[in-house]
C-alpha positions, 0 to 999 in steps of 0.5 A, spaced: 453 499 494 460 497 494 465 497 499 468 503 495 462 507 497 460 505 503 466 507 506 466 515 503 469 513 496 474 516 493 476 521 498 477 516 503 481 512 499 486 519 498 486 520 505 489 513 506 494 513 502 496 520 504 496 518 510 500 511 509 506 515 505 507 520 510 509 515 514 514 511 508 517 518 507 521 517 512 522 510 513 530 509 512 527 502 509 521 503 505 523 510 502 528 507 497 523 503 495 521 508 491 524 511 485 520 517 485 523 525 486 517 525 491 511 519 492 506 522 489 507 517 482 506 512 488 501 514 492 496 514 485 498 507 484 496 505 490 490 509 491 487 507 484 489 499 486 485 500 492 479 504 489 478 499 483 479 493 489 474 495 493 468 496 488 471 502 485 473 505 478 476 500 474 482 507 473 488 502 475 487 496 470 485 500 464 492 504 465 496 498 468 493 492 466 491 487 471 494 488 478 499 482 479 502 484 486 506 479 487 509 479 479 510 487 481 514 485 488 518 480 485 524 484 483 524 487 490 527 485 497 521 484 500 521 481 507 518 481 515 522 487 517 519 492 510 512 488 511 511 488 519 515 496 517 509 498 511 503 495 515 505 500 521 505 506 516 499 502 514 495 501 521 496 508 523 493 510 516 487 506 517 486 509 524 486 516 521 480 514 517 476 512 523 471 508 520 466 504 524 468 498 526 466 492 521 468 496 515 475 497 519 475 491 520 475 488 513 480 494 510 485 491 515 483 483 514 485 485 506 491 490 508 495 484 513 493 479 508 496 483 502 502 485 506 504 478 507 503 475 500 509 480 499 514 477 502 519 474 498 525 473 502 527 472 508 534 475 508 535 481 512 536 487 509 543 489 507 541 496 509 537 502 507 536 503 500 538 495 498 531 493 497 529 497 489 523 500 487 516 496 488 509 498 485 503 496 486 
């Protein structure tokens, strides 16, 4: 049984992503990142990434081809502010979820570690809206 399973697959990984989105909606940092009229475009990458990495449908891959994060982040202002500010939406998704502890446990490990292989620079932010678009 995949991780994608033992954690209540597909709805489960909806629900993080809905609830992460929530919190970037409003954040004068992150939203910019954005493009979209709203987030939902983002939020189906987002899930369908995150599906197919923990054991899910291979959806993402047949319809974007290989992930490439870092390729996919490069053009964007990444830096510890938008991390540190994507990890705090992040956390308070994961928490809704209330999974038992290990399996939290790994989803964090994987979500941390990914957040800061983002980072690209460490220049501040000019301001809101300066960092671009990024995708999944």
């Amino acid at each position: 049984m995949s991780f994608y399973d033992e954690i209540g697959g597909h709805d489960t990984f909806v629900r993080l992503v809905n609830a992460f989105y929530r919190g970037v909606a409003g954040d004068e940092v992150l939203r910019p990142m954005y493009p979209e009229e709203d987030l939902e475009p983002a939020a189906e990458r987002l899930t369908l990434f995150l599906e197919q990495y923990w054991g899910g449908p291979t959806t993402y891959s047949e319809r974007r081809g290989h992930p490439r994060l870092r390729m996919r982040h490069v053009p964007f202002h990444v830096n510890s502010d938008a991390r540190d500010r994507w990890l705090r939406h992040m956390r308070a998704a994961v928490d809704e979820l209330r999974l038992p502890p290990l399996h939290e446990a790994t989803l964090w490990d994987y979500l941390q570690r990914a957040a800061f292989a983002m980072v690209n620079t460490f220049e501040p932010s000019a301001g809101p809206g300066s960092i671009g678009p990024a995708r999944p």
